[in-house]
Each structure stands twice: as C-alpha cells, then as structure tokens.
N, C-alpha and C positions, 0 to 999 in steps of 0.2 A: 403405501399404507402398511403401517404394523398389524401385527398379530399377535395374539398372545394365548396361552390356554390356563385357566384360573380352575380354582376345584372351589367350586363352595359346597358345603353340605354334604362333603363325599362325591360330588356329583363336576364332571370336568365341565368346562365350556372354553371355545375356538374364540375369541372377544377380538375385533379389530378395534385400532386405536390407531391416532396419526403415531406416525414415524418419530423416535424420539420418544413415546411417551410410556412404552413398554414398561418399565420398570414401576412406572407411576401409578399406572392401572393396575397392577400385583401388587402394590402394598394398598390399595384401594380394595384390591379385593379380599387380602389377607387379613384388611379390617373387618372387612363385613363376612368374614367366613368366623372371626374370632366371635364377633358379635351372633351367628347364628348360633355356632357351640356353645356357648355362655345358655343363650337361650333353649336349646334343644336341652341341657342339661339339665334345667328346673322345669319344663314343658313338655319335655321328651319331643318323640319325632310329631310333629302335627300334621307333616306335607310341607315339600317345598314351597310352595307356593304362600302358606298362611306364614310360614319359618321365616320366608324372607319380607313378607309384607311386614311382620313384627319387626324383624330388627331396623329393615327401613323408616317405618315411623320411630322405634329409640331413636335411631342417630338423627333424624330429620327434628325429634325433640330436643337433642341437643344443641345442633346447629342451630335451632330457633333462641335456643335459650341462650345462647354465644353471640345471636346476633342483637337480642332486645338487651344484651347487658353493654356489649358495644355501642348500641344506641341510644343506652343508658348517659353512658360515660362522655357521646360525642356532646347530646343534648345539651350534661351541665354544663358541659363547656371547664368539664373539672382541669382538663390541661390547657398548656400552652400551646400555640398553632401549631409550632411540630408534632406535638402529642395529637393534636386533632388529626393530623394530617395522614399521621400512624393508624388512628383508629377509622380513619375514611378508607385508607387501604386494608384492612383485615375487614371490615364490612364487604367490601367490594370481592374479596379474596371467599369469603364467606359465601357470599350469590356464587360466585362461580363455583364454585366445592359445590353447593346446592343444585346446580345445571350440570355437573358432571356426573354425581350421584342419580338424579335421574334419567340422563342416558346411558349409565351404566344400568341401573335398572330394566328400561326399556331392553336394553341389548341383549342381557340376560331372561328377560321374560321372552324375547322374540328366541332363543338357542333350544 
C-alpha cells in the first residue's frame, strides 16, 4: 500500500493510496488545493473544514455538469457508434473520478 503526503490549505496530510497510484493522488490533491486557494482568496480563510466542503461541491458541480452534457450528447445519439462508444467511456471514467474524489474526501476528513 502507497503513501503519500499532500498539503492542502497549508495543512499536510499522510493519504494512503494503492501501490502505483501515488502520483495520481498528488495531482488530485494539487487540484483541490488549487481550488481551495482560488476560494480562500475571494472568501478568505473560513475553516478547513467549510474551505473544503466548498471546493468539493465546485468540482462535484462540475463533474455533474460534464456528466449531464455527456449524457446530453450520448442521448441524441449525435455521433457514430464509435463516438458513442467514446462518450459511454468518459461517462464511466466520470463515476469513477466521482468515487475517487469522495474517498479522497472521506480520507482527508478522517487525517
């Protein structure tokens, strides 16, 4: 089992992660660190704890909004099967971003 230590908010944290995905999880966290700054910038500091609940909902707004336009586009059926087939995998790719982001969350609230 990997390990890794991420800083978000100024603040370090010890994150375990399977083996291999070390890298994956740092630029995961380096999004949502960029996303806290962004927000702590126009918000100032609120607490961890509200800091990170907010940028979670942003990005989980995004992701929703990534996935209803994918699900836009599988609907019309606006491409050919291989287009569909592309947009069945970034849907699918999408959930999983979705379940990784909240067990990053989980892991980070549990530190």
């Amino acid at each position: 089992m990997g390990q890794v230590s991420i800083t978000i908010n100024g603040r370090n944290y010890q994150v375990a992660c399977d083996d291999g995905q070390e890298s994956h999880l740092i630029k995961l966290a380096n999004f949502l660190n960029d996303r806290v700054e962004e927000l702590s910038g126009t918000m100032g500091q609120i607490g961890d704890n509200r800091i990170l609940l907010m940028a979670s909902l942003l990005i989980v707004d995004e992701l929703f909004d990534a996935k209803k336009k994918t699900d836009q586009h599988v609907s019309a059926g606006r491409n050919a099967n291989s287009d569909s087939f592309e947009m069945t995998k970034a849907t699918q790719a999408l959930s999983n971003l979705s379940k990784r982001l909240d067990a990053l969350a989980t892991k980070i609230e549990a530190a």
